[in-house]
C-alpha positions as CSV (number, residue, x, y, z in Angstrom):
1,X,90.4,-85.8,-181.0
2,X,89.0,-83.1,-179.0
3,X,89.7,-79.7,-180.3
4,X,89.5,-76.5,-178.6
5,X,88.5,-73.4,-180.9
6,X,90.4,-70.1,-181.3
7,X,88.1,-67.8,-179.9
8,X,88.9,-64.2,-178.3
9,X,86.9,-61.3,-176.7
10,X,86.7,-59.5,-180.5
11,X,83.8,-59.0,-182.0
12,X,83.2,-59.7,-184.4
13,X,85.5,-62.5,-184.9
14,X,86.2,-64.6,-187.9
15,X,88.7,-67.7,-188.2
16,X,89.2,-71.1,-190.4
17,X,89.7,-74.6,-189.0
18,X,90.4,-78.0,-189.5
19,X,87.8,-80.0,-187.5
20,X,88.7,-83.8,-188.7
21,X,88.6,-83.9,-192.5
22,X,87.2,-80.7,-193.4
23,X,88.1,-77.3,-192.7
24,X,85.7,-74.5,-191.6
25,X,84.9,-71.0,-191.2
26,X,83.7,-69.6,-187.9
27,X,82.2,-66.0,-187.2
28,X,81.4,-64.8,-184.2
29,X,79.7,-62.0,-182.7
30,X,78.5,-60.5,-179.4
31,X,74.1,-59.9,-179.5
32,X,74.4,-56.8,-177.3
33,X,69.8,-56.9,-176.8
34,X,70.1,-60.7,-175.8
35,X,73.9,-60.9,-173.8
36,X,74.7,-63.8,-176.0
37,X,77.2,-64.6,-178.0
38,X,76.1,-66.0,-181.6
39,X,78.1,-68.1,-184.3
40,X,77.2,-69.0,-187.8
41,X,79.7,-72.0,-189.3
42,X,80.4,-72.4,-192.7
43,X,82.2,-74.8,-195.2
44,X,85.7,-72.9,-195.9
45,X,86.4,-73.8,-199.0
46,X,83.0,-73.1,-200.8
47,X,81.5,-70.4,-198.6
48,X,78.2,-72.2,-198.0
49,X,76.4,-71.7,-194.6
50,X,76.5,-74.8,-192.6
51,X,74.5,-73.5,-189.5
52,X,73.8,-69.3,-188.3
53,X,72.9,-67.4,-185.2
54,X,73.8,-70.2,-183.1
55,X,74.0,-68.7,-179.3
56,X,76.3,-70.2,-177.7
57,X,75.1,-71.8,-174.5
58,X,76.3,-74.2,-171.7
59,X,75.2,-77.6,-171.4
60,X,74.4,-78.9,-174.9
61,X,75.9,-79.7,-178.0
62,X,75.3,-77.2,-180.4
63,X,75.3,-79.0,-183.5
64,X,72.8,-81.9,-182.4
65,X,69.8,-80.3,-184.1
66,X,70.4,-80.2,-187.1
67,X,72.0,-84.1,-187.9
68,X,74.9,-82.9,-189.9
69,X,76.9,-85.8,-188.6
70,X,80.2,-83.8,-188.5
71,X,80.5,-84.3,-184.6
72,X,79.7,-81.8,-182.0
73,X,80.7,-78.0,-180.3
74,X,80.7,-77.7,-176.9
75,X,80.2,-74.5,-174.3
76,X,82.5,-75.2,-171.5
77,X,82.5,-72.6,-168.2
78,X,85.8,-73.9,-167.2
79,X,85.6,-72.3,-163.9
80,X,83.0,-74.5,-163.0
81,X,80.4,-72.5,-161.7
82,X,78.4,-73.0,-164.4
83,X,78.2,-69.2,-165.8
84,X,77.4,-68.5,-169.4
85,X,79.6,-66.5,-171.7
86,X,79.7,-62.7,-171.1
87,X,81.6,-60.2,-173.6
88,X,84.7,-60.4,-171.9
89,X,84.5,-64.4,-170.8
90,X,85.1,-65.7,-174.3
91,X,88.3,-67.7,-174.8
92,X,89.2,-67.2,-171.3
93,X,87.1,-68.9,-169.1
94,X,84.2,-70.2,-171.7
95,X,85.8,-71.8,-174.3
96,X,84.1,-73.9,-177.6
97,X,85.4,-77.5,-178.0
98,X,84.9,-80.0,-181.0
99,X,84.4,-83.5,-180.3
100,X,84.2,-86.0,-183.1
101,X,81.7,-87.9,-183.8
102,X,83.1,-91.2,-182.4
103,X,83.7,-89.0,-179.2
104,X,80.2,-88.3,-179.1
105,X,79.1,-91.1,-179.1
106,X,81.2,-92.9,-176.6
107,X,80.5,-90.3,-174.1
């Protein structure tokens, strides 16, 4: 099951979700010197970090470096001209997607 996450233009931004079995929390903020946006991701129930200061980029799956074999996150442009997320981009045209990891690996 491919889901898409809730994401907005505010920054910061922080939200809970259910990603297959386990629900986590996402924050999100805009790094004004590098004209990225950043995520950390976090276990919801306990609080621990899971990953932080992710930029979130087009092209790769986020996740992959660090093995935590809880699937993957996704940058998509969905305008298709292959532009990276700007401050006022996020959840409109450049959205995040989870794929499991069975998705992952049949793709």
């Amino acid at each position: 099951m491919i889901v898409q996450l809730p994401l907005s233009t505010d920054t910061p931004q922080t939200f809970s979700i259910q990603l297959g079995d386990s629900t986590y929390q996402f924050t999100l903020r805009w790094n004004d010197r590098s004209s990225v946006w950043q995520m950390d991701m976090a276990d919801a129930t306990s609080g621990d970090a899971i990953v932080s200061g992710i930029g979130l980029v087009l092209g790769t799956d986020l996740l992959l470096p660090y093995s935590l074999g809880i699937g993957g996150l996704m940058v998509v442009d969905e305008t298709g001209t292959h532009t990276e997320a700007t401050l006022d981009s996020l959840g409109s045209t450049t959205n995040v997607y989870w794929l499991s990891s069975d998705e992952l690996t049949s793709s």
